[in-house]
TIKE-924512 format. One record per residue: residue number from 1; x, y, z of N, C-alpha, C in turn. Coordinates in nm, 4 decimals. Layout:
% residues N
<r num="NUM" n_px="X" n_py="Y" n_pz="Z" ca_px="X" ca_py="Y" ca_pz="Z" c_px="X" c_py="Y" c_pz="Z"/>
...
***
This chain:
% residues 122
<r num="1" n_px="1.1174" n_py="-0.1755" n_pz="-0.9683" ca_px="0.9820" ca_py="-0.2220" ca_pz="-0.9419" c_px="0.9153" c_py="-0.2717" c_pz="-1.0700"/>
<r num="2" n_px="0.9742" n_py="-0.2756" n_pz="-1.1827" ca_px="0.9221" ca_py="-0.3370" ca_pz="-1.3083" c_px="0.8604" c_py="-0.5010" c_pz="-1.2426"/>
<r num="3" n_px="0.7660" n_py="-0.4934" n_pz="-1.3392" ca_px="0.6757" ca_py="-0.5745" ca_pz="-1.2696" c_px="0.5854" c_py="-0.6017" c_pz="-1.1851"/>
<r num="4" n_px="0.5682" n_py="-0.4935" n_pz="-1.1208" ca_px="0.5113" ca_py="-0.4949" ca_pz="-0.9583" c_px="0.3888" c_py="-0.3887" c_pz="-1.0238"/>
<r num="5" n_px="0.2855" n_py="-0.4324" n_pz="-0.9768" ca_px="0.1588" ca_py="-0.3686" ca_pz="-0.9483" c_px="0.1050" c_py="-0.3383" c_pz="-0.7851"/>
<r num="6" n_px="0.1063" n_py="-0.1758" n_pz="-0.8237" ca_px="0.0340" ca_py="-0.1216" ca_pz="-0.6919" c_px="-0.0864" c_py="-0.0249" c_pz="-0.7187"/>
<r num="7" n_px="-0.1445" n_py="-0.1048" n_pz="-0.5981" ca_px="-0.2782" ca_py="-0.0378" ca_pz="-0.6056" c_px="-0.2595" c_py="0.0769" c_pz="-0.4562"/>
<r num="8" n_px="-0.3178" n_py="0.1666" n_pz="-0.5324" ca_px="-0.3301" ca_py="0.2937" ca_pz="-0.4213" c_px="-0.4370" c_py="0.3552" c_pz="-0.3766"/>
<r num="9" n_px="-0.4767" n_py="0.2946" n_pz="-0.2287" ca_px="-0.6195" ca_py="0.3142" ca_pz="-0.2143" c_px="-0.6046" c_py="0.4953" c_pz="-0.1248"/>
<r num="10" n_px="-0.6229" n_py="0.5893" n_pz="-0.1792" ca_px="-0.6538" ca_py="0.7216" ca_pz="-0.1591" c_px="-0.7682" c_py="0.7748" c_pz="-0.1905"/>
<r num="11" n_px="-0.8297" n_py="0.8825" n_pz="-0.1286" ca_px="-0.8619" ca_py="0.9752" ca_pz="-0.2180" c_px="-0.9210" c_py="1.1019" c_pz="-0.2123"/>
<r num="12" n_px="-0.7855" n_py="1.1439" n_pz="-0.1617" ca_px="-0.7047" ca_py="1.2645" ca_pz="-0.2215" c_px="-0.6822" c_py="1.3036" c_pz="-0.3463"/>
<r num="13" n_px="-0.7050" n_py="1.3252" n_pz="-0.4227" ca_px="-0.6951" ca_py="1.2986" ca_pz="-0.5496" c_px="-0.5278" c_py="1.3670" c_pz="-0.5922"/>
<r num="14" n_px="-0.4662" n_py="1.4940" n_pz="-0.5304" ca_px="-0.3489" ca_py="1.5283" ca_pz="-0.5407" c_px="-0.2085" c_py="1.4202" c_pz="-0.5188"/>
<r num="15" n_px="-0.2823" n_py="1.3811" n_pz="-0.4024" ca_px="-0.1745" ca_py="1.2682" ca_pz="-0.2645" c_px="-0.2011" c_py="1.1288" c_pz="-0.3311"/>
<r num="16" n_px="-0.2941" n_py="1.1203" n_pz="-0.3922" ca_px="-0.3246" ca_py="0.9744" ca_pz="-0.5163" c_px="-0.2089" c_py="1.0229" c_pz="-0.6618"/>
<r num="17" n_px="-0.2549" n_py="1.0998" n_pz="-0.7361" ca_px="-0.1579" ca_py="1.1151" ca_pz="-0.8072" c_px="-0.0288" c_py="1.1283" c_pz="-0.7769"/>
<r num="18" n_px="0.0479" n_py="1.1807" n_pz="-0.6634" ca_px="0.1960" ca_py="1.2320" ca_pz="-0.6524" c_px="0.2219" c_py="1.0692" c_pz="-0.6254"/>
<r num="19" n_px="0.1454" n_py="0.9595" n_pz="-0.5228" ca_px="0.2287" ca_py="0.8693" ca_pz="-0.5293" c_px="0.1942" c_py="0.7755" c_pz="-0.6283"/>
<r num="20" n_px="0.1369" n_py="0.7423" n_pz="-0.7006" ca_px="0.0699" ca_py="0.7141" ca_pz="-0.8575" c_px="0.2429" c_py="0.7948" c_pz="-0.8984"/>
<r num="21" n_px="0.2446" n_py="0.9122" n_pz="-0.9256" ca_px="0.3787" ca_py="0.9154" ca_pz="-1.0459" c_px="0.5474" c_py="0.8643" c_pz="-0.9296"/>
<r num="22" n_px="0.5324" n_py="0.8269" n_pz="-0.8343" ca_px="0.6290" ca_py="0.8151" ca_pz="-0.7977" c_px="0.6099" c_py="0.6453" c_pz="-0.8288"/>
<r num="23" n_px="0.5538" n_py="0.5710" n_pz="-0.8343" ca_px="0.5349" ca_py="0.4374" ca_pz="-0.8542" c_px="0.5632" c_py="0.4166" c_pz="-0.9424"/>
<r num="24" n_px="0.5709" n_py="0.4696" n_pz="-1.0625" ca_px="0.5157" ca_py="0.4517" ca_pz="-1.2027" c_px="0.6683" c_py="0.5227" c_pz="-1.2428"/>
<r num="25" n_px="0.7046" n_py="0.5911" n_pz="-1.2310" ca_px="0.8602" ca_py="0.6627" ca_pz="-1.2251" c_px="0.9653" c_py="0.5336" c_pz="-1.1580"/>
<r num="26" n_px="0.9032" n_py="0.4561" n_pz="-1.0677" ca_px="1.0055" ca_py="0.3918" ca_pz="-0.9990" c_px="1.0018" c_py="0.2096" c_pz="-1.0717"/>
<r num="27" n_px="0.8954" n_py="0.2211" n_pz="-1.1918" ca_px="0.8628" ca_py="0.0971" ca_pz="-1.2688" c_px="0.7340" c_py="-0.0005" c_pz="-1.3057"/>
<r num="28" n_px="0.6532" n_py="0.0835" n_pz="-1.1868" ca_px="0.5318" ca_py="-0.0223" ca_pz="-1.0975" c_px="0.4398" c_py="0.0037" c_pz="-1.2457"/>
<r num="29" n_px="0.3623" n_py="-0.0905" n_pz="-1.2212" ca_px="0.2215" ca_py="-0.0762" ca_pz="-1.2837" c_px="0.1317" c_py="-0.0199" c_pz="-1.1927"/>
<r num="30" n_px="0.0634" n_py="0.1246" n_pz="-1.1523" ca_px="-0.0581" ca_py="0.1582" ca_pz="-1.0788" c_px="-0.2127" c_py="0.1636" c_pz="-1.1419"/>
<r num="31" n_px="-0.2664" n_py="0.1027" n_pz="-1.0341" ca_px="-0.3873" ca_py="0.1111" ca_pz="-1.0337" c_px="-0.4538" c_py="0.2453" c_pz="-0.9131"/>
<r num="32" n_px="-0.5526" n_py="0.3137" n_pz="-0.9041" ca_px="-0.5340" ca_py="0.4339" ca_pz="-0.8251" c_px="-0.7552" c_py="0.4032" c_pz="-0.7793"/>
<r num="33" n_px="-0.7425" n_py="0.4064" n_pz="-0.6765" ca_px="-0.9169" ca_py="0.3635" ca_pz="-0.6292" c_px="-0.9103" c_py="0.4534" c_pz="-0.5037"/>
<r num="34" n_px="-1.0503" n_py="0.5209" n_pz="-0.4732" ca_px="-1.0934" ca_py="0.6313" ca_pz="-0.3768" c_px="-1.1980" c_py="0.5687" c_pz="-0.2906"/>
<r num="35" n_px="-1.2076" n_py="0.4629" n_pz="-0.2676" ca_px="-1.2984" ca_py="0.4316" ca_pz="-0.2080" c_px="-1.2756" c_py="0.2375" c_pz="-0.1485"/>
<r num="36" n_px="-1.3126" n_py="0.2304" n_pz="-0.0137" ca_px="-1.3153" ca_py="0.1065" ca_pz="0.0280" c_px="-1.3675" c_py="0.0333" c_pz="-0.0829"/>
<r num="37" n_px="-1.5336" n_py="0.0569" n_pz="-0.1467" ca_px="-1.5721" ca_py="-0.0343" ca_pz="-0.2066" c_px="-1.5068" c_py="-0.0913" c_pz="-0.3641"/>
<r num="38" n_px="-1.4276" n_py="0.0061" n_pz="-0.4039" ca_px="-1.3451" ca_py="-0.0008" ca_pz="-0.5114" c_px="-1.2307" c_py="-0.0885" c_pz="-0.5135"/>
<r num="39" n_px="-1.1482" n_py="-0.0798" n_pz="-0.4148" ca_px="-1.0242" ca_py="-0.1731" ca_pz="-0.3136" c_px="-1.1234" c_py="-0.3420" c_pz="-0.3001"/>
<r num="40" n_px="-1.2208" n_py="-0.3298" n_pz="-0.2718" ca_px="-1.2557" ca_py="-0.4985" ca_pz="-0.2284" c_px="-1.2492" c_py="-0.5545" c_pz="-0.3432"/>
<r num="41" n_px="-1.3265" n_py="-0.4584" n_pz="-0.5026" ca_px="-1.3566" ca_py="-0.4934" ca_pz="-0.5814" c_px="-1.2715" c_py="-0.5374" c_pz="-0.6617"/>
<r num="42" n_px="-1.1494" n_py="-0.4329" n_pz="-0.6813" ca_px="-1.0035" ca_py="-0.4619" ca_pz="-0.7404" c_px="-0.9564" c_py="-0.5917" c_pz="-0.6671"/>
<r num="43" n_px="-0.9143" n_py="-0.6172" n_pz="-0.5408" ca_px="-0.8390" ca_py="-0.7158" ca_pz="-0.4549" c_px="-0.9422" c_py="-0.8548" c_pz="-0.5062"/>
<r num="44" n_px="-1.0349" n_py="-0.8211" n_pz="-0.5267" ca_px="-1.0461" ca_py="-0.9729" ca_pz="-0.5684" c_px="-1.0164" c_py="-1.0521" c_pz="-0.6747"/>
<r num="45" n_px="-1.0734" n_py="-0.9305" n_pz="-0.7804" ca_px="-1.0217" ca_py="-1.0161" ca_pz="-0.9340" c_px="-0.8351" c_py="-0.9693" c_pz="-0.9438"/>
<r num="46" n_px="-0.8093" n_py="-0.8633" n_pz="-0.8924" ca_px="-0.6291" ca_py="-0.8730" ca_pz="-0.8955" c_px="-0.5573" c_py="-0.9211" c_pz="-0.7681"/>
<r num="47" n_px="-0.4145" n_py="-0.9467" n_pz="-0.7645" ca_px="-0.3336" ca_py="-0.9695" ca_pz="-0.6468" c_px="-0.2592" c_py="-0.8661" c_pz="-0.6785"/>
<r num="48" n_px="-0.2387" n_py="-0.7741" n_pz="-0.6003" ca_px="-0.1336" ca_py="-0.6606" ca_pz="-0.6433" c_px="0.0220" c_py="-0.7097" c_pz="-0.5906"/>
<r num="49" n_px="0.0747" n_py="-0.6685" n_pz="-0.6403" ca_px="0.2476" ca_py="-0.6750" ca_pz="-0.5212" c_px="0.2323" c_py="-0.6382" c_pz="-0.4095"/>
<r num="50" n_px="0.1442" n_py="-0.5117" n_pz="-0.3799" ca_px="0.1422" ca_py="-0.4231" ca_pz="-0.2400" c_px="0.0194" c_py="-0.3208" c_pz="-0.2835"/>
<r num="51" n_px="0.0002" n_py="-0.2569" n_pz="-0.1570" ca_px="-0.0901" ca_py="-0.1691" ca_pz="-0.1647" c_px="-0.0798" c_py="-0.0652" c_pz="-0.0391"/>
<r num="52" n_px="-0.0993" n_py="0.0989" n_pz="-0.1143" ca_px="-0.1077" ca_py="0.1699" ca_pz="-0.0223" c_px="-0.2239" c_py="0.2203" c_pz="0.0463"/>
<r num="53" n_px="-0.2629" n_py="0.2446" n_pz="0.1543" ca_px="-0.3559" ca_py="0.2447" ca_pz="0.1952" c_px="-0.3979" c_py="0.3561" c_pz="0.3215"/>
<r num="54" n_px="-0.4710" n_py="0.4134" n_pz="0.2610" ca_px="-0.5660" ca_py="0.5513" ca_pz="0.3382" c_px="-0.6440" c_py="0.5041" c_pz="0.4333"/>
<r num="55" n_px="-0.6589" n_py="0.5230" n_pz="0.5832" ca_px="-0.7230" ca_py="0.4821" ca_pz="0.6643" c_px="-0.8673" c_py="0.5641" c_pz="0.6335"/>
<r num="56" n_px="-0.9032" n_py="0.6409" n_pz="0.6051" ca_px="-1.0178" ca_py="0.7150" ca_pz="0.5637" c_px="-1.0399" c_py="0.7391" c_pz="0.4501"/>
<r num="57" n_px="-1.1121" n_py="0.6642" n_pz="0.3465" ca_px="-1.1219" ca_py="0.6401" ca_pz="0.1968" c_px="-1.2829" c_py="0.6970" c_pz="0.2161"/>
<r num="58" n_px="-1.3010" n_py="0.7512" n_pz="0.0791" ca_px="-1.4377" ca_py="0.8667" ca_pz="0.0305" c_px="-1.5501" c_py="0.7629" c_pz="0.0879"/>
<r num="59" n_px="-1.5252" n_py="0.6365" n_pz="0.1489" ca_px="-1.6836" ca_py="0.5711" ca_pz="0.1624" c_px="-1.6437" c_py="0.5331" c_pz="0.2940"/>
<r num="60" n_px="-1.6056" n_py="0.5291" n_pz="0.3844" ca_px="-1.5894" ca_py="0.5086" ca_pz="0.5252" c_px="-1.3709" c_py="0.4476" c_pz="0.5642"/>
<r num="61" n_px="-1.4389" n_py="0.3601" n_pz="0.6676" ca_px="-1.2843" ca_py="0.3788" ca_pz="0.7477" c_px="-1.2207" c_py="0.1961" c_pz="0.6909"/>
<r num="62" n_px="-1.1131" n_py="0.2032" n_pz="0.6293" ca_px="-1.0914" ca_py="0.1095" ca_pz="0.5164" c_px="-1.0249" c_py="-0.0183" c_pz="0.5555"/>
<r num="63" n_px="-1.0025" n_py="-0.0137" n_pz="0.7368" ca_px="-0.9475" ca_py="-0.1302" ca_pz="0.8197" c_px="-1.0091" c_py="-0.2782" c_pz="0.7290"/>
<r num="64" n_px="-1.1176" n_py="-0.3187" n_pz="0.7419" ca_px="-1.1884" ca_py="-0.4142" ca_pz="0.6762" c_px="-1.0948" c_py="-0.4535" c_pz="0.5353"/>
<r num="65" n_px="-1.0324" n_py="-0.3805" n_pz="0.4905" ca_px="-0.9814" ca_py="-0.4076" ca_pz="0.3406" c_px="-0.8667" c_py="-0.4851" c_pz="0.4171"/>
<r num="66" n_px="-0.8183" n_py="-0.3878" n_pz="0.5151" ca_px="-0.6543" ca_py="-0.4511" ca_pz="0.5917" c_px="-0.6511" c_py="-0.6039" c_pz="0.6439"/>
<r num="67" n_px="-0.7929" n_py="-0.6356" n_pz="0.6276" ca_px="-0.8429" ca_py="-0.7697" ca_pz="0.7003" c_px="-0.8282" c_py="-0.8252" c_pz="0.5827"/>
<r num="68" n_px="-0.8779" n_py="-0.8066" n_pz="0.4710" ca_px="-0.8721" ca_py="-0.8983" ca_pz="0.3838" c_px="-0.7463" c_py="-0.8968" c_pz="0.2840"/>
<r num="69" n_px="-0.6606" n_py="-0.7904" n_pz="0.3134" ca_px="-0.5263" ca_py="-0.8187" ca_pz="0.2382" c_px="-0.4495" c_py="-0.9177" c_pz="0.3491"/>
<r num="70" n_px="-0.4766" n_py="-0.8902" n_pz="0.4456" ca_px="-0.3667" ca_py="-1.0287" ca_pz="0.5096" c_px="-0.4159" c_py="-1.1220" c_pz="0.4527"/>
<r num="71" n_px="-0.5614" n_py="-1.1404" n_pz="0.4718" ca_px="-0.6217" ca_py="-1.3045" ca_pz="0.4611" c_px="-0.5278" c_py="-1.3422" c_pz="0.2831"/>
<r num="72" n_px="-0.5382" n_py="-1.2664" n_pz="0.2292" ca_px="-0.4615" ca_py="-1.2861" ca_pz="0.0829" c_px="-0.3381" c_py="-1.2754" c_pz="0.0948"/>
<r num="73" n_px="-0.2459" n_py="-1.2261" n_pz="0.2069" ca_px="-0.1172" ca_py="-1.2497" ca_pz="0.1996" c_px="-0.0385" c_py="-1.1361" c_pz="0.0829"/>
<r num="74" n_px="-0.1080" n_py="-1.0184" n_pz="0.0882" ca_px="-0.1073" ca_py="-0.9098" ca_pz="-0.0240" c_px="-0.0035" c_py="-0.8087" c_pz="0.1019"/>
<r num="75" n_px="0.0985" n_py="-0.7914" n_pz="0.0840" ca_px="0.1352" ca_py="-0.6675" ca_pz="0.1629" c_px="0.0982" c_py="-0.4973" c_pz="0.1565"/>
<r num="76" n_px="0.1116" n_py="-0.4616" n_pz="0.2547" ca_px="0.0855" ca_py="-0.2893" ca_pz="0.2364" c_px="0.1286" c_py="-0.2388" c_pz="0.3454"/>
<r num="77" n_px="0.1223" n_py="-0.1174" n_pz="0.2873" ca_px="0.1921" ca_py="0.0328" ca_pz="0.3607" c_px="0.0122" c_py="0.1763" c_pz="0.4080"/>
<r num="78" n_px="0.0080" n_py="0.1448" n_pz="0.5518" ca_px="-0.0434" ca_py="0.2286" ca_pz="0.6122" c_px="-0.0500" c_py="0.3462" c_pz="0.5713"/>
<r num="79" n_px="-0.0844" n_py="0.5082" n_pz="0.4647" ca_px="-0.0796" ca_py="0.6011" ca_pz="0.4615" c_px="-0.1544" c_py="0.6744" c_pz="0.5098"/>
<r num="80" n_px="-0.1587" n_py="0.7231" n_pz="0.6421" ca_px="-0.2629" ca_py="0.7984" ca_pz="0.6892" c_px="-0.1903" c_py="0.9340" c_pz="0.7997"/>
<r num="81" n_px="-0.3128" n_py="1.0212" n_pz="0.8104" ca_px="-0.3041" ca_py="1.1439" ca_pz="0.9314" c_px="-0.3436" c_py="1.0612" c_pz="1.0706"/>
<r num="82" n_px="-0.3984" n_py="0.9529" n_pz="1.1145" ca_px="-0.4010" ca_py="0.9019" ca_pz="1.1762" c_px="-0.2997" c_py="0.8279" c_pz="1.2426"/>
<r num="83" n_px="-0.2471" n_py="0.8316" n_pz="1.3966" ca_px="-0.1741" ca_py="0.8126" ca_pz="1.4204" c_px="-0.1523" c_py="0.6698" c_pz="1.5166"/>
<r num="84" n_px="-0.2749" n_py="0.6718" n_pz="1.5724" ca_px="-0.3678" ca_py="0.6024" ca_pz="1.6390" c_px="-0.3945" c_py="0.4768" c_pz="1.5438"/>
<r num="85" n_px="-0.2965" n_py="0.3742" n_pz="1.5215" ca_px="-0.3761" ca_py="0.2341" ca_pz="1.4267" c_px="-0.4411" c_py="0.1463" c_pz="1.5578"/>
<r num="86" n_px="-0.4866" n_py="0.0425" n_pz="1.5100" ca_px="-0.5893" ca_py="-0.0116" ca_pz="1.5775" c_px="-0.6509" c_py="-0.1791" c_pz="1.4437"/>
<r num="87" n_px="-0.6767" n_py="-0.2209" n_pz="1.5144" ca_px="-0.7350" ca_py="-0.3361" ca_pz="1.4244" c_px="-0.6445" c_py="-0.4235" c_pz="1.3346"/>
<r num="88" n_px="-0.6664" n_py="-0.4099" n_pz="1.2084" ca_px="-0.6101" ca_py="-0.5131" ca_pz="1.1355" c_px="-0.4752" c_py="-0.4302" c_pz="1.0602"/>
<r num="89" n_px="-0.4608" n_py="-0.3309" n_pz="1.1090" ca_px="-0.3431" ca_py="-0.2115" ca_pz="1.0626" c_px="-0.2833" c_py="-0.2384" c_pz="1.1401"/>
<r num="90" n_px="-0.2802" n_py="-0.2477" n_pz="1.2784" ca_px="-0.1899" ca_py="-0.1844" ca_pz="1.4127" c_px="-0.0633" c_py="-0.2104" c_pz="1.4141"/>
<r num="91" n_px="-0.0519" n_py="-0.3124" n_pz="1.3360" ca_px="0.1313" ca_py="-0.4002" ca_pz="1.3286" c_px="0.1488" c_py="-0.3561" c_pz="1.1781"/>
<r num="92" n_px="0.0717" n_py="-0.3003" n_pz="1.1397" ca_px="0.1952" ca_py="-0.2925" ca_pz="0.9805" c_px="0.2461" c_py="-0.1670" c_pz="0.9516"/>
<r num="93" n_px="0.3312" n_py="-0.1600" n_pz="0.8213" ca_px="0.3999" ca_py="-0.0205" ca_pz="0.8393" c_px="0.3213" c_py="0.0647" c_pz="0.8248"/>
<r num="94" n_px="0.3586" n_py="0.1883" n_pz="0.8738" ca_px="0.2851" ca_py="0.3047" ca_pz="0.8576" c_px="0.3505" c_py="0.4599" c_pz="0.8043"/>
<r num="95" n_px="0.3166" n_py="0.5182" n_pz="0.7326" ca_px="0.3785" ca_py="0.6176" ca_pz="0.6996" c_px="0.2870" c_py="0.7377" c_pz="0.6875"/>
<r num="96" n_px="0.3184" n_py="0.7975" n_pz="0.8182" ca_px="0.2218" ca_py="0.9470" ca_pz="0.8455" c_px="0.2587" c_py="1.0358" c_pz="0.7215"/>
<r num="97" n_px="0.0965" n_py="1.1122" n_pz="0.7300" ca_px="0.0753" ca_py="1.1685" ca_pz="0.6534" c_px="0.0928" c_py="1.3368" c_pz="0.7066"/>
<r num="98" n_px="0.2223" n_py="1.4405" n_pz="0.6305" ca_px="0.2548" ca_py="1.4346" ca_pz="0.4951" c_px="0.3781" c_py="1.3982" c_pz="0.4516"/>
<r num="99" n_px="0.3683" n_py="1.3171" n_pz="0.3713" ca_px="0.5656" ca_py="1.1912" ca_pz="0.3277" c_px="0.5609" c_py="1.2491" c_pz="0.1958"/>
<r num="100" n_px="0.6986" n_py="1.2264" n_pz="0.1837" ca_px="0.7395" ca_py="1.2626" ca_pz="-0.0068" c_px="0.7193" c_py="1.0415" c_pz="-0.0145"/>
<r num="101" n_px="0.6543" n_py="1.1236" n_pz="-0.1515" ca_px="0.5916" ca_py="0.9474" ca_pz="-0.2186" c_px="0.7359" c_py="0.8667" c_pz="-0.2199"/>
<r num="102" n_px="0.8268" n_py="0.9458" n_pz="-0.2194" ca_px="0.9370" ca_py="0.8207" ca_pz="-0.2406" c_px="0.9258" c_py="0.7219" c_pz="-0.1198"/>
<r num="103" n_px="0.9012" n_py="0.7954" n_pz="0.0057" ca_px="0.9363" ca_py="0.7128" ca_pz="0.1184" c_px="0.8548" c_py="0.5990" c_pz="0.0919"/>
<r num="104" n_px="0.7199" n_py="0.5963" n_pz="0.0378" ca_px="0.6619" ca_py="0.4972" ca_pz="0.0343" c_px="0.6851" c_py="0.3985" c_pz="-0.0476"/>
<r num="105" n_px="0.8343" n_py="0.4296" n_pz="-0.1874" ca_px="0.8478" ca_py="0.3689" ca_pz="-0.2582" c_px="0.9194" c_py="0.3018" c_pz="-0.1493"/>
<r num="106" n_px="1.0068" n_py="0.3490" n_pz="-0.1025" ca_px="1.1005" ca_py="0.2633" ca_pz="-0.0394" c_px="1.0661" c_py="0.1550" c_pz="0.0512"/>
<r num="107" n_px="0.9507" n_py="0.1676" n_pz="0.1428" ca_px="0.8919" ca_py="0.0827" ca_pz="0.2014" c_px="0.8014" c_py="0.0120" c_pz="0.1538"/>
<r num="108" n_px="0.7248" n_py="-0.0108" n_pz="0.0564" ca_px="0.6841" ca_py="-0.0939" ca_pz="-0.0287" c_px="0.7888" c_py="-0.2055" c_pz="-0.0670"/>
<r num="109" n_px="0.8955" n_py="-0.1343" n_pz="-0.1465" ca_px="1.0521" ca_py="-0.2211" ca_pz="-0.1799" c_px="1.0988" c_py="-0.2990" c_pz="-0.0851"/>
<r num="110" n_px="1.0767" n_py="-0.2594" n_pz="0.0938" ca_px="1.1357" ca_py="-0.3472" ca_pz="0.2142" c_px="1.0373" c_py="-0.4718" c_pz="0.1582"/>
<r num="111" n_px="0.8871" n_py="-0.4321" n_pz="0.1582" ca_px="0.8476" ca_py="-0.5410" ca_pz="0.2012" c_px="0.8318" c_py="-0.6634" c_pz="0.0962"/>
<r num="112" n_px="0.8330" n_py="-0.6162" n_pz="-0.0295" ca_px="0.8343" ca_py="-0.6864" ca_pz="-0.1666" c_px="0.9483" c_py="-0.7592" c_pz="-0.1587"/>
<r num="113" n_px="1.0585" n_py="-0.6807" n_pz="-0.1585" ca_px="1.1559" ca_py="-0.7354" ca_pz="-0.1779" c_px="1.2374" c_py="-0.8578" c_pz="-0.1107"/>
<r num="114" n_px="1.2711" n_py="-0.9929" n_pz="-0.1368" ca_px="1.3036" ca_py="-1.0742" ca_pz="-0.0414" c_px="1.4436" c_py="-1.0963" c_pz="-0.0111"/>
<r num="115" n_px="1.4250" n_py="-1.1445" n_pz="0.1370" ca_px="1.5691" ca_py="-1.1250" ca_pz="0.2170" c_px="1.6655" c_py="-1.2157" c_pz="0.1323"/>
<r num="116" n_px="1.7789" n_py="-1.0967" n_pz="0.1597" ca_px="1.9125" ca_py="-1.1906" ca_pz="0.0757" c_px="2.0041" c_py="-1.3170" c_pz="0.1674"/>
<r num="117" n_px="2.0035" n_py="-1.3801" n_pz="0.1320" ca_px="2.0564" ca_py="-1.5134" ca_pz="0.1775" c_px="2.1653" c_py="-1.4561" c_pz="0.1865"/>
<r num="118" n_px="2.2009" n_py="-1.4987" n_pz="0.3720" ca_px="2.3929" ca_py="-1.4927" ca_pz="0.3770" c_px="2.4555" c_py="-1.6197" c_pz="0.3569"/>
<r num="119" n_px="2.5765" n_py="-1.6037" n_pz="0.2684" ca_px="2.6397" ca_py="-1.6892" ca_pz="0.2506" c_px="2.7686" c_py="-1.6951" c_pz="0.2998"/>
<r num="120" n_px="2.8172" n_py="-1.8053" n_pz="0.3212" ca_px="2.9270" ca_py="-1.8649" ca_pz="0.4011" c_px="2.9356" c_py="-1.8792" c_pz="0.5378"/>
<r num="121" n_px="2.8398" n_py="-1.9192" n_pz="0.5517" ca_px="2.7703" ca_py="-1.9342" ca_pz="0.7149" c_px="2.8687" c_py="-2.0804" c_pz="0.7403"/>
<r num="122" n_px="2.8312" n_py="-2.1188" n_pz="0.8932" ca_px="2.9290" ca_py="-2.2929" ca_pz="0.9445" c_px="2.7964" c_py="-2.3495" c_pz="0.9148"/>
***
């Protein structure tokens, strides 16, 4: 993941740090924000690689952000106790909450990562 910046919208502050050192262990550059209004603020002046994302962030319910990372074409990974998506989440991945941070490395990596061309096709 060298190279890759993720922003991790939590805040949890434990469940922010564990996947903060699993990112950062796995190469990423993290950025770590507790709040919807923090996430709009970051997403505009940065493009992250991906972003993880808490359906219930310290200032309300953070769907609205999910609206505006598509509109940017920014991927992310669903992290929530919520099981129930809805809105601008409902189709993307999701990884119930409680996961070991790797899983989320790994699914971050699906979606970053681009498909390998088969070769020797007719």
């Amino acid at each position: 993941m060298a190279g890759c910046s993720i922003l991790i919208c939590e805040d949890e502050p434990l469940i922010a740090l564990s996947i903060a050192e699993a990112f950062t262990a796995a190469g990423a550059r993290v950025t770590r924000v507790a709040s919807v209004a923090e996430a709009f603020v970051f997403v505009e002046y940065e493009c992250p690689s991906a972003v993880i994302l808490d359906l219930a962030l310290s200032d309300g319910e953070s769907s609205p952000l999910g609206v505006r990372l598509k509109e940017r074409s920014i991927p992310f990974v669903v992290h929530s106790g919520y099981s129930d998506l809805d809105g601008a989440c409902s189709n993307e991945v999701h990884v119930s909450k409680p996961a070991p941070p790797e899983v989320l490395v790994t699914e971050v990596l699906r979606l970053i990562k681009p498909p390998v061309p088969i070769l020797g096709g007719s």
